[in-house]
Backbone as JSON Lines, residues from 0, in Angstrom:
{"i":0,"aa":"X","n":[-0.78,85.35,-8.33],"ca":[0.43,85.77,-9.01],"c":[1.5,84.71,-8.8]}
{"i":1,"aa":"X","n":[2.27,84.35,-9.73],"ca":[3.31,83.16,-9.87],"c":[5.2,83.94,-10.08]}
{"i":2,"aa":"X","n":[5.54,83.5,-8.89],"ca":[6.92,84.13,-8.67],"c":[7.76,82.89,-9.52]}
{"i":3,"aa":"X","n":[8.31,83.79,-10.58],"ca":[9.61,83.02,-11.03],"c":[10.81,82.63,-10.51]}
{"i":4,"aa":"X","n":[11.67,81.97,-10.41],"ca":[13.38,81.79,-10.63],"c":[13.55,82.11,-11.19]}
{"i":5,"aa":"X","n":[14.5,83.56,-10.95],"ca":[15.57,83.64,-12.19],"c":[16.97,83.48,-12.96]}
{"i":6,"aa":"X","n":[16.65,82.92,-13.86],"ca":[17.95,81.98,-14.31],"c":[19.21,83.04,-14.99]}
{"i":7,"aa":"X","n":[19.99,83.36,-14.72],"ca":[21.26,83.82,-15.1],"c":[21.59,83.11,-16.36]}
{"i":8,"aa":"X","n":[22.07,84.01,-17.55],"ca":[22.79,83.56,-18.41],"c":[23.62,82.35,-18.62]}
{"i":9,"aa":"X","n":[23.36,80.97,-19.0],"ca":[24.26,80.01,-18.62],"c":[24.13,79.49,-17.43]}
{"i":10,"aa":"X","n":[22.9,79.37,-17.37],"ca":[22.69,78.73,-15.71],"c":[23.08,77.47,-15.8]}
{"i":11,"aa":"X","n":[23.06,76.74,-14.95],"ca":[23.3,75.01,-14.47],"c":[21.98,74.91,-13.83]}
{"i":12,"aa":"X","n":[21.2,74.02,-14.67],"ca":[20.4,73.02,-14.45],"c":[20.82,71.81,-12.87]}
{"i":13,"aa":"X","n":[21.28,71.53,-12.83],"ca":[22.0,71.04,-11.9],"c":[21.71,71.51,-10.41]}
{"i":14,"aa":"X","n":[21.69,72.81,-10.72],"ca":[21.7,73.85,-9.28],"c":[20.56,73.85,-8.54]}
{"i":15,"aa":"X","n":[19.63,73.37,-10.0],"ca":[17.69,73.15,-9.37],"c":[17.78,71.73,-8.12]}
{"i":16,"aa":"X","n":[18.81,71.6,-7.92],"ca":[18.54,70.47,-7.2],"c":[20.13,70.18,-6.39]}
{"i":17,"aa":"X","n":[19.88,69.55,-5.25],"ca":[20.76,69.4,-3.89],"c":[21.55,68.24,-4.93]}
{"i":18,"aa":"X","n":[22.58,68.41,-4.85],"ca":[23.95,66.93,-5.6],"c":[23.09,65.47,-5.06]}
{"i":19,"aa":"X","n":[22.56,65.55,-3.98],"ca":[22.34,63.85,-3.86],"c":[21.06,63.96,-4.44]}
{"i":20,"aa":"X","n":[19.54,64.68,-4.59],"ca":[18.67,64.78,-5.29],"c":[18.87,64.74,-6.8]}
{"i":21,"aa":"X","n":[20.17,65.14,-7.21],"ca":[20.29,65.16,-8.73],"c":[20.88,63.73,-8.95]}
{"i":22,"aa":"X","n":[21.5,63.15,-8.11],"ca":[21.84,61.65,-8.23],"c":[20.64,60.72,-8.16]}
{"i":23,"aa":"X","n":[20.28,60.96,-7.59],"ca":[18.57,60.05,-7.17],"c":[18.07,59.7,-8.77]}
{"i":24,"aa":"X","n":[17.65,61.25,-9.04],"ca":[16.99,61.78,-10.25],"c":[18.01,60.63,-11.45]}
{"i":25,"aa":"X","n":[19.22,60.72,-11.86],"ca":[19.68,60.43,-12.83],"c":[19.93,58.99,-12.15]}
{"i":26,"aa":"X","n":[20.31,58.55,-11.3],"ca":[20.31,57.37,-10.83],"c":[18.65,56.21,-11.7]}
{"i":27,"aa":"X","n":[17.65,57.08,-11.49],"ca":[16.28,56.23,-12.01],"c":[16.63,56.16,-13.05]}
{"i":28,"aa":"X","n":[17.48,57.31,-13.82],"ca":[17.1,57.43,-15.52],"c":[17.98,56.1,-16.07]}
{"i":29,"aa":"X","n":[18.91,55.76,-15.37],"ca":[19.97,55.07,-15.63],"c":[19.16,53.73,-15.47]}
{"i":30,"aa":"X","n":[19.28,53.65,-14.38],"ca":[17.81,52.15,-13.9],"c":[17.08,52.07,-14.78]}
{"i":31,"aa":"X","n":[16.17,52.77,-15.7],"ca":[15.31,52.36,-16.48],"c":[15.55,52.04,-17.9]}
{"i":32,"aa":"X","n":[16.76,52.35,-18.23],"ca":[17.88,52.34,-19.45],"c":[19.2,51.84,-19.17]}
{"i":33,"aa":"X","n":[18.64,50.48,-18.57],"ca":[20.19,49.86,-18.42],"c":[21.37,49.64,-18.97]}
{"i":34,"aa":"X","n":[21.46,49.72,-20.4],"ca":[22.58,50.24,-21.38],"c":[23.04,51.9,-21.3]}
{"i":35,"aa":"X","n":[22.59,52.36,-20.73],"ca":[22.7,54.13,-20.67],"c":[23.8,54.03,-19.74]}
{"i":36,"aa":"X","n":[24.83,55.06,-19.9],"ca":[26.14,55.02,-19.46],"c":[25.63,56.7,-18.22]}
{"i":37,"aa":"X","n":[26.22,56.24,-17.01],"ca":[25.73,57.2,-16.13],"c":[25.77,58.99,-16.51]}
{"i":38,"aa":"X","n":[26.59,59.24,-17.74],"ca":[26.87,60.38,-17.8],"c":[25.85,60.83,-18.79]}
{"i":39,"aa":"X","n":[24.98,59.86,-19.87],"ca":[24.47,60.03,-20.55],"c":[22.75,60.32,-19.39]}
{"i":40,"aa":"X","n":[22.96,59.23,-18.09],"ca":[21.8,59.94,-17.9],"c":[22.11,61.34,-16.85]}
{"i":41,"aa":"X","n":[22.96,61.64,-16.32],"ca":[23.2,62.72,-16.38],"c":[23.01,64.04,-16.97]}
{"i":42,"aa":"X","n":[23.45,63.91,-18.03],"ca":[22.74,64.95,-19.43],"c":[21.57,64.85,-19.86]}
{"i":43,"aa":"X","n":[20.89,63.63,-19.64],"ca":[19.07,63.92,-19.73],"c":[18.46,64.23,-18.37]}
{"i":44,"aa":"X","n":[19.13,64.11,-17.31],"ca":[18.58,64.43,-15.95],"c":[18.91,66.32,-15.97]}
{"i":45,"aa":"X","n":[19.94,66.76,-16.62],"ca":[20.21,67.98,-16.34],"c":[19.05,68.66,-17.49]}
{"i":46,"aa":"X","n":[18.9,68.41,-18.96],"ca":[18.09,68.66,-19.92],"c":[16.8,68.75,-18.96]}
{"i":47,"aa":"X","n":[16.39,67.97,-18.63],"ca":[15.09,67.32,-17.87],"c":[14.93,68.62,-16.85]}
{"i":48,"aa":"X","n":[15.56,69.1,-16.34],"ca":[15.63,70.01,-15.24],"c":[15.51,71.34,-15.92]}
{"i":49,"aa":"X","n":[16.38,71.65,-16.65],"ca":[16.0,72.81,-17.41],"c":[14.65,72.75,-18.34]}
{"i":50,"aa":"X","n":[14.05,71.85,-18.93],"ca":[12.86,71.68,-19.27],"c":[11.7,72.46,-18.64]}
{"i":51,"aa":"X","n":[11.67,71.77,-17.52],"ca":[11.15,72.02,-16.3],"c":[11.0,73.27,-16.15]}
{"i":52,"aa":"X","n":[12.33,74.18,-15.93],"ca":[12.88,75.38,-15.45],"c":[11.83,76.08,-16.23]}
{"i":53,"aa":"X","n":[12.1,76.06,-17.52],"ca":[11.63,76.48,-18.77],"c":[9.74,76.97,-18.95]}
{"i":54,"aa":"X","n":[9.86,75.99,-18.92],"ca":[8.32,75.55,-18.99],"c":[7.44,76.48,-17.64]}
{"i":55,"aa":"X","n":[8.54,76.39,-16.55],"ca":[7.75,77.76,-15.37],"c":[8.07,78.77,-15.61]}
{"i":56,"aa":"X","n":[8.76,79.46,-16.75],"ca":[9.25,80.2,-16.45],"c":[8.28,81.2,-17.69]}
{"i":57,"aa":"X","n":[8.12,80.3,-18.57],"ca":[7.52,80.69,-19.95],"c":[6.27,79.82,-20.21]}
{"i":58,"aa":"X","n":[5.31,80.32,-18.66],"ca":[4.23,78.72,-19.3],"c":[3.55,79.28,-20.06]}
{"i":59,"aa":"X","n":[3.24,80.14,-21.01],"ca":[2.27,80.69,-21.88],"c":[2.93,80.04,-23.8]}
{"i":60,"aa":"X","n":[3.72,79.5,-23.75],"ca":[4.55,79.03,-24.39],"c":[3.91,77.45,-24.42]}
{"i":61,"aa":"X","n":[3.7,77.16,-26.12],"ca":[3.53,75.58,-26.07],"c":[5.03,74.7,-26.22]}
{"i":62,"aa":"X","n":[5.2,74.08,-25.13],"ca":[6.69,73.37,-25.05],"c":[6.46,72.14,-25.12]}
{"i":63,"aa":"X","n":[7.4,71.09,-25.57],"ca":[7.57,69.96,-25.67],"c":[8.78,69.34,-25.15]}
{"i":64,"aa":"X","n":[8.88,68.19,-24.52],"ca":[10.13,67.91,-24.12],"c":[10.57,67.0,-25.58]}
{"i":65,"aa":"X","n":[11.74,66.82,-26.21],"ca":[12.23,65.31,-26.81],"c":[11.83,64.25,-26.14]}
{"i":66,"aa":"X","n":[11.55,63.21,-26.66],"ca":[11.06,61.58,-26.12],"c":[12.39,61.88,-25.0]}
{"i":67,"aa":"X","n":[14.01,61.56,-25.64],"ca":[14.82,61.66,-25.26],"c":[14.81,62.54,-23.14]}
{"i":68,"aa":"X","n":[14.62,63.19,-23.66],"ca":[14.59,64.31,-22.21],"c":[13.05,64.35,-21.8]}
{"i":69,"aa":"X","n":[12.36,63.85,-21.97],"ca":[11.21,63.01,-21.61],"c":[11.33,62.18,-20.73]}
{"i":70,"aa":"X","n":[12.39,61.19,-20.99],"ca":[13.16,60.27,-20.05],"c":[13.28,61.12,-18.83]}
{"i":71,"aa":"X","n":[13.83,62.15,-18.54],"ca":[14.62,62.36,-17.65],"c":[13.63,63.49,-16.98]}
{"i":72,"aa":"X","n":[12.43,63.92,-17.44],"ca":[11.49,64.04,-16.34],"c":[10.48,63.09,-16.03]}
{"i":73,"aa":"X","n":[10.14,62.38,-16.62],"ca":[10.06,60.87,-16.01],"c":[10.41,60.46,-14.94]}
{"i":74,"aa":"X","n":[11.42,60.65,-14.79],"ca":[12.78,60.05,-13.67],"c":[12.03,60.99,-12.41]}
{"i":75,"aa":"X","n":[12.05,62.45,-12.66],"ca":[11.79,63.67,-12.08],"c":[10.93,63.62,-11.14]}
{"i":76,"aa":"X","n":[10.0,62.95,-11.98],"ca":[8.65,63.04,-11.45],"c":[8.28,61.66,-10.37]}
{"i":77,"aa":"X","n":[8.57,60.58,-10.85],"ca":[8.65,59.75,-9.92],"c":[9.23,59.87,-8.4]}
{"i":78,"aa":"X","n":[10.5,60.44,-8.56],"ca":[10.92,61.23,-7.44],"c":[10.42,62.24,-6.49]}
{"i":79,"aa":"X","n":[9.12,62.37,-6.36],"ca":[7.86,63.08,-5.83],"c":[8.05,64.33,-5.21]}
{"i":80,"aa":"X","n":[8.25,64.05,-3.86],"ca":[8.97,64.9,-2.83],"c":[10.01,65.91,-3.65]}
{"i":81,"aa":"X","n":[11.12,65.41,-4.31],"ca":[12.02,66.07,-5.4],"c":[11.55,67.26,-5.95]}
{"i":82,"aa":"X","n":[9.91,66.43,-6.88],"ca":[9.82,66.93,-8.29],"c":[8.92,68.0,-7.44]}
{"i":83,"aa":"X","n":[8.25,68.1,-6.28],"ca":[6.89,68.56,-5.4],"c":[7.98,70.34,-5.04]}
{"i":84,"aa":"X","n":[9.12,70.0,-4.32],"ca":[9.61,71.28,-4.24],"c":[10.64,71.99,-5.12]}
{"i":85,"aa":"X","n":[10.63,71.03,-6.03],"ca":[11.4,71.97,-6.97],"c":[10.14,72.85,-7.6]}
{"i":86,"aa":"X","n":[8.97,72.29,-7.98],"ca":[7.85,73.18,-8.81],"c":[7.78,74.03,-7.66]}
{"i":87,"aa":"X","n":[7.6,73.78,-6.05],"ca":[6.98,74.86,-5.56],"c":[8.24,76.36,-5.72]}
{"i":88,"aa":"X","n":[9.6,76.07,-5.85],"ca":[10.15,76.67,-5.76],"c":[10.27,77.33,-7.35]}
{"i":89,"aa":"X","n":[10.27,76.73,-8.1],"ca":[10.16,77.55,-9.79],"c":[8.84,78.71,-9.93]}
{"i":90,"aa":"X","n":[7.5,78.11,-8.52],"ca":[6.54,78.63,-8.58],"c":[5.1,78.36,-9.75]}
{"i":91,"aa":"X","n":[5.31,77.36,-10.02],"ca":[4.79,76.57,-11.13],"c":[4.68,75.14,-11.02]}
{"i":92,"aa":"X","n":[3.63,74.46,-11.0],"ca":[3.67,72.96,-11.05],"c":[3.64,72.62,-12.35]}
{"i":93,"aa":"X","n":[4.64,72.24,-13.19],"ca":[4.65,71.72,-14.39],"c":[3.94,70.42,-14.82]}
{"i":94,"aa":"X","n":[2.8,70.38,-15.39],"ca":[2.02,68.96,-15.31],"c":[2.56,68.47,-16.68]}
{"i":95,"aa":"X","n":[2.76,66.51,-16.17],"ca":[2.84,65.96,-17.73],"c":[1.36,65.31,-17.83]}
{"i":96,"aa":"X","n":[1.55,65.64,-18.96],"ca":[0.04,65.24,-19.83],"c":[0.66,64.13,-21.06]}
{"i":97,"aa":"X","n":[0.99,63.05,-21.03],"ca":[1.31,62.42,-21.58],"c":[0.55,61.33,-22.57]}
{"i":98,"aa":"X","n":[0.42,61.19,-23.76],"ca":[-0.56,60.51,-24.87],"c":[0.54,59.51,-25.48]}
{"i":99,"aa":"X","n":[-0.11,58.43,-25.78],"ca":[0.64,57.74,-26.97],"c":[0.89,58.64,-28.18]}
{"i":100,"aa":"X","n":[2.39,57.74,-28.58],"ca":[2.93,58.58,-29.86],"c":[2.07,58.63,-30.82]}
{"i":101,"aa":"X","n":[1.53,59.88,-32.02],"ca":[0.46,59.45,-32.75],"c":[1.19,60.47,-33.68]}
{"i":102,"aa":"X","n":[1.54,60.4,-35.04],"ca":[1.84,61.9,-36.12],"c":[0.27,62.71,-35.99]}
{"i":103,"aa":"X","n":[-0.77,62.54,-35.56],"ca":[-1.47,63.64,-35.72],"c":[-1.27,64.73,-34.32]}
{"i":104,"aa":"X","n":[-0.16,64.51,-33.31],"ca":[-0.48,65.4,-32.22],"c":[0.67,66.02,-32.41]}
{"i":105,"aa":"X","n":[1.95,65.72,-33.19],"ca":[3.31,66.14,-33.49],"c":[2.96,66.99,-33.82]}
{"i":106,"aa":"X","n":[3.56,68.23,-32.99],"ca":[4.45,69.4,-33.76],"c":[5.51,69.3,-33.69]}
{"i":107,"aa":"X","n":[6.35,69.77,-35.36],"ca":[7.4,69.65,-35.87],"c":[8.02,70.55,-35.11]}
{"i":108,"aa":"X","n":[7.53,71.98,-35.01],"ca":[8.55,73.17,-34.35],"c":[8.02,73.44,-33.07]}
{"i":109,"aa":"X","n":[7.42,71.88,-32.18],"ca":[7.83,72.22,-31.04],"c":[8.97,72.29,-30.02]}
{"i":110,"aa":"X","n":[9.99,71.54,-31.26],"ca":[11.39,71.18,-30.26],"c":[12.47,72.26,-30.31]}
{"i":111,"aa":"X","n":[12.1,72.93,-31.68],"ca":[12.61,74.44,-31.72],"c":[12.41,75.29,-31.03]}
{"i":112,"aa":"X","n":[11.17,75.77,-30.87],"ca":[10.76,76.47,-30.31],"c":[11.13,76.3,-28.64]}
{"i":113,"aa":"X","n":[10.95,74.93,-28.02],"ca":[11.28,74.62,-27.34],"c":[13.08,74.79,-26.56]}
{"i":114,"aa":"X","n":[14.05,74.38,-27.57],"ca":[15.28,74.67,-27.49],"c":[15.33,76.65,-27.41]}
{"i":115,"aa":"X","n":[14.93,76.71,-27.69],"ca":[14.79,78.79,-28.21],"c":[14.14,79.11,-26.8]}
{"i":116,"aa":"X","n":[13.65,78.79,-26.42],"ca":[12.97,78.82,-25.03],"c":[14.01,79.02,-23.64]}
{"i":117,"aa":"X","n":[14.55,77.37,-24.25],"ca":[15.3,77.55,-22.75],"c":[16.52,78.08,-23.0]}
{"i":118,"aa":"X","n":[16.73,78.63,-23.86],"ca":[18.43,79.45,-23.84],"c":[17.83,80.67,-23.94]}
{"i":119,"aa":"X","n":[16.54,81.33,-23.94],"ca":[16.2,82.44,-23.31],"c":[16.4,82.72,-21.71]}
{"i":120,"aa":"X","n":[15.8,81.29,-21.19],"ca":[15.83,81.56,-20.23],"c":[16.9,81.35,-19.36]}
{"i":121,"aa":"X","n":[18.27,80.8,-20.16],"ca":[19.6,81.12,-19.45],"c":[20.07,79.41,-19.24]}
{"i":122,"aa":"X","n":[19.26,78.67,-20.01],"ca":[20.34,77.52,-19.99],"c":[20.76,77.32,-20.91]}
{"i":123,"aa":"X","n":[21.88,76.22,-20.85],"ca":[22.52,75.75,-22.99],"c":[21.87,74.09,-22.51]}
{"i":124,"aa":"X","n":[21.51,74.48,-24.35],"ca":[20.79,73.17,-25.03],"c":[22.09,72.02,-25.35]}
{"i":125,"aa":"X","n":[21.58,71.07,-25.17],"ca":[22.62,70.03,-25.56],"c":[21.64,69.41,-26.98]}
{"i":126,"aa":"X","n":[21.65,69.83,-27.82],"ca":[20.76,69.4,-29.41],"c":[21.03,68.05,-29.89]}
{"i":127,"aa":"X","n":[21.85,67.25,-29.43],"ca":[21.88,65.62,-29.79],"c":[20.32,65.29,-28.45]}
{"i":128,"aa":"X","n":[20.09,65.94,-27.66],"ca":[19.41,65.56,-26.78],"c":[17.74,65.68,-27.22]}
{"i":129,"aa":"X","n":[17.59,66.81,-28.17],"ca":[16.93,66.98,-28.38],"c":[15.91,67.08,-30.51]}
{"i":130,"aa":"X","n":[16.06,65.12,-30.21],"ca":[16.1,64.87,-31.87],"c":[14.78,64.5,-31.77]}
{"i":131,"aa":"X","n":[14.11,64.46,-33.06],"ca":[12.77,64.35,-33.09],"c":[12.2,62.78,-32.84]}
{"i":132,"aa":"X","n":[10.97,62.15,-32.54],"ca":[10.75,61.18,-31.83],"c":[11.06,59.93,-32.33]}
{"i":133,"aa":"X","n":[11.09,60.01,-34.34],"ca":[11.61,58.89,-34.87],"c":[13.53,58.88,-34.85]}
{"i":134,"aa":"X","n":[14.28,59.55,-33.87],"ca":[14.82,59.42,-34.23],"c":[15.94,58.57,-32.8]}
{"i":135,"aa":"X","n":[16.4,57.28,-32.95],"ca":[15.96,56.81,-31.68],"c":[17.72,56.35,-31.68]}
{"i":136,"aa":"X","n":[18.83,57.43,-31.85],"ca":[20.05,57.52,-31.39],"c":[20.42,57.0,-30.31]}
{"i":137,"aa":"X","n":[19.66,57.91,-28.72],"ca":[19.76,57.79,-27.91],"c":[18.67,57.11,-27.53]}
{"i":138,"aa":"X","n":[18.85,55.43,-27.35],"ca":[17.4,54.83,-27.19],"c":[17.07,55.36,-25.46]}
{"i":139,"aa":"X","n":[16.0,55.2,-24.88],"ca":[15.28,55.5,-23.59],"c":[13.72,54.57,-23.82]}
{"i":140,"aa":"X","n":[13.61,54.66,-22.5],"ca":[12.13,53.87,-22.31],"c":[10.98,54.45,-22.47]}
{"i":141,"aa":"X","n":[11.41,55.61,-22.32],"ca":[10.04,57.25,-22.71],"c":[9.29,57.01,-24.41]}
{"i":142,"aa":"X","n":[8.16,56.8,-24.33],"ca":[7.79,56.69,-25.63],"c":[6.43,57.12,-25.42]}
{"i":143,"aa":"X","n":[6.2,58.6,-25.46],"ca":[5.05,59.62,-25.34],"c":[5.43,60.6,-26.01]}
{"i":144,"aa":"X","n":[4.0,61.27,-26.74],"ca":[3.6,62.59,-27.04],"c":[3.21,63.27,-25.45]}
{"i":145,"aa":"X","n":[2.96,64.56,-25.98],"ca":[2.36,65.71,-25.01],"c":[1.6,66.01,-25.13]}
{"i":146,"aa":"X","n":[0.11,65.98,-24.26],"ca":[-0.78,67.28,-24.46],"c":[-0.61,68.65,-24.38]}
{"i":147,"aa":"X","n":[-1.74,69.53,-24.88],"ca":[-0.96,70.66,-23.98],"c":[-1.49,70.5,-22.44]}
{"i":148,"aa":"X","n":[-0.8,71.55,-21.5],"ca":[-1.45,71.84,-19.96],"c":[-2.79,71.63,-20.52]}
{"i":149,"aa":"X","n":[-3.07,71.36,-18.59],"ca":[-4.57,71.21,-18.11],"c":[-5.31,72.52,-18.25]}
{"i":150,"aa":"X","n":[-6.44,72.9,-18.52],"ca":[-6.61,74.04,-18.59],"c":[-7.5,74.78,-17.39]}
{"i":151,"aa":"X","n":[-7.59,75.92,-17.37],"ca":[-8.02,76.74,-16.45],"c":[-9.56,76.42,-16.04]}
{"i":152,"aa":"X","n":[-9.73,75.37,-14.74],"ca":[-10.79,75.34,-14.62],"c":[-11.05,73.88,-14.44]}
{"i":153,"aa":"X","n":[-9.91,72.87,-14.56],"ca":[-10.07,71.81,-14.6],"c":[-9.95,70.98,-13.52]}
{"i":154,"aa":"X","n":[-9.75,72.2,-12.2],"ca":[-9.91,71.29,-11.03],"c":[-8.39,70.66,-10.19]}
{"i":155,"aa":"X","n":[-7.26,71.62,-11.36],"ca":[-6.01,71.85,-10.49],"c":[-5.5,73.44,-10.61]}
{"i":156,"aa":"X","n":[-5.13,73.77,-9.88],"ca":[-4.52,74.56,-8.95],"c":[-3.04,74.52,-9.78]}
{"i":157,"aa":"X","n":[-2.9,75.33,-10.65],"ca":[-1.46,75.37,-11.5],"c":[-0.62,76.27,-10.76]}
{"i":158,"aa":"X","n":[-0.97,76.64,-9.51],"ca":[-0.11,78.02,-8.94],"c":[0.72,77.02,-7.58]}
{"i":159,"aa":"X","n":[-0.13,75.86,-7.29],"ca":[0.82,74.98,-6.26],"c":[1.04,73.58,-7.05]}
{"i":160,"aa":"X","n":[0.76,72.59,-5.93],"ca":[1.65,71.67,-6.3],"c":[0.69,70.12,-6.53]}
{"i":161,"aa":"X","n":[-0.89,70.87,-6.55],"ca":[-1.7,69.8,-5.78],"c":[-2.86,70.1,-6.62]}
{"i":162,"aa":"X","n":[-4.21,69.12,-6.54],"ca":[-5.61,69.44,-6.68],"c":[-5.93,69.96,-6.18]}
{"i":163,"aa":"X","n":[-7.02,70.94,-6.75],"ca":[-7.79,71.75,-5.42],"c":[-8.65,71.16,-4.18]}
């Protein structure tokens, strides 16, 4: 059985993580997008977090991050230790399954669906954040599709943080 967080109406993304862990986190995003102005990775480090949130909270749900906020679990994940107890604490290890960009793996209404997701689950969407993959406003170094999750049986353990 998988214990949720539960997110309050209008939660802060932010809160998933200690102030110097959320600096770390947006600190990489910034590093890897050296034209990115710290506040901008800020707002994909916080997106990135609620993603996350999201995705444990509703994993029966096919979600997609934006390329955009892609970036910023990227960042997440590199950050190991970070990204290791925030899943244990959401109760969910959120795996990226990441593919080259291809139009045959695009879904169009996964970013909808996706945005609809996490303001269920009590965060606000920032929607410039979340534009479809040709659309490269906010440039970032993230340039992946998604699989879906690993599936049941494949030799991880989706309830911790690890292989079996």
């Amino acid at each position: 059985m998988t214990t949720m967080v539960e997110s309050p109406p209008n939660a802060d993304s932010r809160d998933l993580l200690t102030p110097d862990e959320f600096a770390l986190v947006a600190g990489v995003v910034q590093r890897n997008n050296c034209e990115m102005t710290s506040e901008t990775a800020e707002r994909i480090t916080s997106q990135a977090l609620a993603y996350v949130a999201t995705c444990a909270t509703f994993p029966h749900l096919r979600l997609r991050p934006s390329r955009t906020v892609d970036e910023g679990w990227h960042a997440l994940i590199l950050c190991t230790v970070v990204y290791a107890r925030l899943c244990r604490e959401l109760g969910l290890f959120v795996h990226h399954a990441p593919e080259p960009p291809g139009p045959e793996r695009h879904d169009p209404g996964a970013l909808s669906r996706t945005m609809t997701a996490m303001r269920a689950a009590g965060y606000p969407v920032e929607p410039d954040l979340w534009v479809p993959p040709t659309d490269r406003t906010i440039p970032v170094a993230a340039d992946c599709e998604h699989s879906e999750p690993p599936p049941a049986g494949c030799g991880f353990d989706c309830s911790n943080t690890g292989p079996n």
